[in-house]
C-alpha positions, 0 to 999 in steps of 0.5 A: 500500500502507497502509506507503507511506502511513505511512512517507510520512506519518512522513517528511511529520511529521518534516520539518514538525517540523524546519521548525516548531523550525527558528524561521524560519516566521511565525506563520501559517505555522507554524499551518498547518505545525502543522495540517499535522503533527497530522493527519499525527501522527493518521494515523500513530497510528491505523496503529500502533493498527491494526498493534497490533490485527493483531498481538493477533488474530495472537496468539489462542490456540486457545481463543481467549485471548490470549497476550501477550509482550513486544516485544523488540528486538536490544538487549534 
């Protein structure tokens, strides 16, 4: 399922963030975690923007505008 990819691909991003500010990688190894992360970061991006496009179609008035509301969270 596509939110196992993506909440796989997020973890995979945070760990190669901790590894990069964790300063113990050389200097290749870091380029390539660093490679690594960037397409990990598109990936994840190109979902959220995917979710977001779902989200505005689910959002579609009858006469076919769309109705934007804000998000809110529990501490809004």
């Amino acid at each position: 399922m596509a939110i196992d990819k993506f909440e796989s691909s997020l973890k995979k991003l945070e760990d190669t963030v901790k590894r990069l500010e964790g300063g113990s990688l050389s200097l290749e190894e870091s380029l390539k975690a660093f490679e690594e992360g960037i397409k990990h970061s598109a990936f994840c991006s190109g979902k959220l923007d995917e979710a977001e496009r779902r989200v505005e179609i689910l959002l579609k008035q009858k006469d076919g505008s769309l109705k934007r509301e804000p998000f809110e969270t529990e501490d809004s």
